[in-house]
C-alpha positions in Angstrom: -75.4 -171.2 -33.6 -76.6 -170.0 -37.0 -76.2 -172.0 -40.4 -76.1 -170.0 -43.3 -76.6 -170.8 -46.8 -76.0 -168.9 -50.3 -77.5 -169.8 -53.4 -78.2 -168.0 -56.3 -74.7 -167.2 -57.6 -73.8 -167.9 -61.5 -72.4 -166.7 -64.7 -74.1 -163.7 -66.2 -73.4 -161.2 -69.0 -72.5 -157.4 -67.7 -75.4 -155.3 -67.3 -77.4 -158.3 -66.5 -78.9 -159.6 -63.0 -78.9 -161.8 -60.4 -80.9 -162.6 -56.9 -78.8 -164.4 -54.2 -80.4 -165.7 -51.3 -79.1 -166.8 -47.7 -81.4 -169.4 -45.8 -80.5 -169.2 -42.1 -81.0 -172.4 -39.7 -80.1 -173.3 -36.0 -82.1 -169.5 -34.8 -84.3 -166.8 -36.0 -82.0 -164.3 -37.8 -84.4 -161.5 -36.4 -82.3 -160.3 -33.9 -79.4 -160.5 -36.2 -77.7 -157.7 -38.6 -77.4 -159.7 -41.8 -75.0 -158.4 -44.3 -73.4 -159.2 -47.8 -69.6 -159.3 -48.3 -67.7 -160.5 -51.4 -63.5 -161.5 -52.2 -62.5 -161.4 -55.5 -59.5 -163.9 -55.9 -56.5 -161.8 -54.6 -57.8 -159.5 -52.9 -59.4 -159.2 -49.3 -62.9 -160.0 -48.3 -65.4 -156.6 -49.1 -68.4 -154.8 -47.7 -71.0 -155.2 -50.0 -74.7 -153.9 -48.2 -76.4 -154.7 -44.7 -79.5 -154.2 -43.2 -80.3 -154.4 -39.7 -82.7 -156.7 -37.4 -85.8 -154.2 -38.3 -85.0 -153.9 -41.8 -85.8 -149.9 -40.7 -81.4 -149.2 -41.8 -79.7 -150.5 -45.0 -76.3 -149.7 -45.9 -74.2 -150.0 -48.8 -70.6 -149.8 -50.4 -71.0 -147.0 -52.8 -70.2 -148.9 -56.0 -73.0 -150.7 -55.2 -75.4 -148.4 -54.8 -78.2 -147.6 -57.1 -77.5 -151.4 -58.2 -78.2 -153.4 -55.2 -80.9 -154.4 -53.3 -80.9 -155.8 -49.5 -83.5 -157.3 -48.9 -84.9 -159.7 -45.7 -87.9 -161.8 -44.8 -87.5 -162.7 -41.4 -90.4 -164.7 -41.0 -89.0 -167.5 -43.2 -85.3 -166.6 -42.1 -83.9 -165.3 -45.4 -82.1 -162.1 -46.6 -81.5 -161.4 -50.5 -79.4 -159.6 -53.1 -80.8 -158.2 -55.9 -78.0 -157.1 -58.1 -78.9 -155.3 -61.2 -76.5 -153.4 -63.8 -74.0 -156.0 -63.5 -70.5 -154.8 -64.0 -67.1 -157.0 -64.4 -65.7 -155.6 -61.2 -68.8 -157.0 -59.2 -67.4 -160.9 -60.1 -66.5 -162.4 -56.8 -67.5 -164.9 -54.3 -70.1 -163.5 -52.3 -70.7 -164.4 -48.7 -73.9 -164.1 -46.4 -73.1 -163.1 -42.4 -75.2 -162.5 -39.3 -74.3 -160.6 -36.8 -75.6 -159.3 -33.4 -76.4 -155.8 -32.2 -73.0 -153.5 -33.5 -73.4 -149.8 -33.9 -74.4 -148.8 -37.6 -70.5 -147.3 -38.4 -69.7 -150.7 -37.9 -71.7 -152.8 -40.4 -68.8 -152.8 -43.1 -66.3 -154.9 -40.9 -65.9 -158.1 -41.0 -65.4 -158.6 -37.8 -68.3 -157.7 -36.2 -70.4 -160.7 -37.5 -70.7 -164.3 -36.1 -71.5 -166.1 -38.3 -70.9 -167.3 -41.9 -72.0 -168.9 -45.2 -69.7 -170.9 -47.4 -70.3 -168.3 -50.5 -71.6 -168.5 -53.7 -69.8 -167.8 -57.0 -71.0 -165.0 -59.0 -69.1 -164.5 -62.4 -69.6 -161.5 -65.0 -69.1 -161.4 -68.5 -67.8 -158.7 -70.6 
């Protein structure tokens, strides 16, 4: 089993920034596609970036890119978000999830990861 917990989330102003971070317990996540999703409240839960075991691959939704960062340190079982340019539409809860080996076409579904954070709030200002 892997735990997995957000933090970082908050209120910012649009065009500003924020880092989340996702502490993983219970097993090394370096085996372990790690990935970003978000739901905004009505809608369905999104692909938002991944990066796989090696860090070597990173993928992202394309209204993120440019503006996001993935970013992992598997030594001390973390993964971040760097989120820069900060736009209205980004506002959501954003979730952390670890998954196990899936072929790279794959790493925006849902349901190829195991395991999941609780989520952390992230809410942008006009």
């Amino acid at each position: 089993q892997v735990q997995l917990v957000e933090s970082g989330g908050g209120l910012v102003q649009a065009g500003g920034s924020l880092r989340l971070s996702c502490a993983a317990s219970g097993r090394t996540i370096n085996t372990y596609t790690m990935g970003w999703f978000r739901q905004a409240p009505g809608k369905e839960r999104e692909f938002v970036a991944a990066m796989t075991w090696s860090g070597r691959n990173t993928y992202y939704t394309d209204s993120v890119k440019g503006r996001f960062t993935i970013s992992r340190d598997n030594g001390v079982n973390t993964v971040s978000l760097q989120m820069n340019s900060l736009k209205t539409e980004d506002a959501a809860v954003y979730y952390c999830a670890a998954g196990g080996p899936m072929l790279n076409a794959r790493v925006q579904y849902t349901a190829q990861y195991d395991y999941w954070g609780q989520g952390t709030q992230v809410t942008v200002s006009s």
